[in-house]
C-alpha positions in Angstrom: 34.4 -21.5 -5.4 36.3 -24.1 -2.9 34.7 -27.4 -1.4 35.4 -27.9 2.4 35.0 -30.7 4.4 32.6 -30.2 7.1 35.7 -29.9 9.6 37.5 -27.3 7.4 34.7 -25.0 7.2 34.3 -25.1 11.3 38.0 -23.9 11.2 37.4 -21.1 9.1 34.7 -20.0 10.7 37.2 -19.9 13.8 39.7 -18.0 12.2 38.1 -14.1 12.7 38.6 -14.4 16.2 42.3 -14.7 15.4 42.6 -11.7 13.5 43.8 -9.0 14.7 44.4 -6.5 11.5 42.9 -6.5 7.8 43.5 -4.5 5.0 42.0 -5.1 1.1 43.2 -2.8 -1.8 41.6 -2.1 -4.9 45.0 -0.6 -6.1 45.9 -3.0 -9.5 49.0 -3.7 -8.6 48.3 -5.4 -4.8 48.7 -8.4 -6.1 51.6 -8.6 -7.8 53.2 -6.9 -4.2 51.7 -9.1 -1.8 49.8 -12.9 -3.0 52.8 -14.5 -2.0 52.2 -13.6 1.8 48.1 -13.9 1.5 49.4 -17.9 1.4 47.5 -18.9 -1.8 49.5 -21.6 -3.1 48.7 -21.3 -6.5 50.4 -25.2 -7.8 48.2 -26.9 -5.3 45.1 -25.3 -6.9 46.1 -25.5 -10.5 47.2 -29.3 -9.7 43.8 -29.9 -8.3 42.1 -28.7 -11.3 44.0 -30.5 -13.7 43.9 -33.8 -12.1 39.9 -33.2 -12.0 40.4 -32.8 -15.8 42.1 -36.0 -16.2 40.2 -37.9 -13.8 37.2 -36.9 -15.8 38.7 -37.6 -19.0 39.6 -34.7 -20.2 42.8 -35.3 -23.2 43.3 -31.5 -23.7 42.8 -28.2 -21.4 44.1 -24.6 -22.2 44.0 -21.7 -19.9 43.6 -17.7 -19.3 46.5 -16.7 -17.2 46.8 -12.5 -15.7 50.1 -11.3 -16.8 51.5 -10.7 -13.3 53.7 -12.9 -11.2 50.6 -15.1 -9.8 49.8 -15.9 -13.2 53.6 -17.0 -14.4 53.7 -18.9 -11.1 50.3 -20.7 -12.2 51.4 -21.3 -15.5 54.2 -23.0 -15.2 52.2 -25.2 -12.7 49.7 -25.5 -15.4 52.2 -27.1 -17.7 54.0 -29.0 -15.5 51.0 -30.7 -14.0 49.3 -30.9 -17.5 52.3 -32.8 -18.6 52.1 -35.4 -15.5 48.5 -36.0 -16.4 49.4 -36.4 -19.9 47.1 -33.9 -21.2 47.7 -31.7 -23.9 47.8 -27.9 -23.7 46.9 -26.1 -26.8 46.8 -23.0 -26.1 47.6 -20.6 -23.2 46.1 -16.8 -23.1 47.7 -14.1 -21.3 45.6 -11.1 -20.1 46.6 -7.7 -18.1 44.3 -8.0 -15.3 42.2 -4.5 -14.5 42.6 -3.5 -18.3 40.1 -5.3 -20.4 40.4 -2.8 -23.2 44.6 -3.4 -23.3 43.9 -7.4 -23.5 44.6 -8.9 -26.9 41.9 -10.8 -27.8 42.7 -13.8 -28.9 42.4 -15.0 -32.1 41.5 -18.5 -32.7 42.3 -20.9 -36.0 39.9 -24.1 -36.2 42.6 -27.3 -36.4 42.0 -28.9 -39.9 40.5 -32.3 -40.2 43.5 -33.2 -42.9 40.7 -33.7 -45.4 41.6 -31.3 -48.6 
């Protein structure tokens, strides 16, 4: 989901007539070939989301990251920007995108209250 100012969204609507030449893949590895020329800047958008966690009070965020080079690229924005914020970061989960069955699941240990 992205929000667009009203301006924005005319734009994109625009944009089709420019095109000249598409091409989507299914093939797993596309991405890891070929998100850095789709233009996604990955910081910006983890950025965003972790100052939206902060501005809303969040102390503490973790995240579920692909293992492929989109995913190291937003995880070390994830920690970098989660350190401006000064927010804590638990925990972050790695997954092989396309291969839910080859994913570790993680396992989780409820953090003691320091009662005995």
């Amino acid at each position: 989901m992205a929000l667009m100012s009203f301006r924005e969204r005319e734009v994109a609507f625009e944009l089709p007539a420019f095109v000249e030449y598409l091409e989507l893949s299914g093939a797993p590895d596309f991405n890891d070939r070929f998100v850095e020329q789709l233009s996604f800047p990955v910081e910006g958008y983890v950025d965003r989301g972790v100052s939206f966690a902060s501005q809303h009070g969040k102390k503490s965020i973790a995240a579920l990251v692909p293992e492929n080079d989109y995913g190291t690229l937003a995880m070390a924005q994830f920690q970098q920007s989660a350190a401006t914020y000064g927010i804590r970061v638990p925990v972050i989960e790695r997954y092989k995108p396309g291969a839910p069955g080859e994913s570790k699941r993680p396992t989780y240990t409820p953090a003691t209250s320091g009662l005995p």
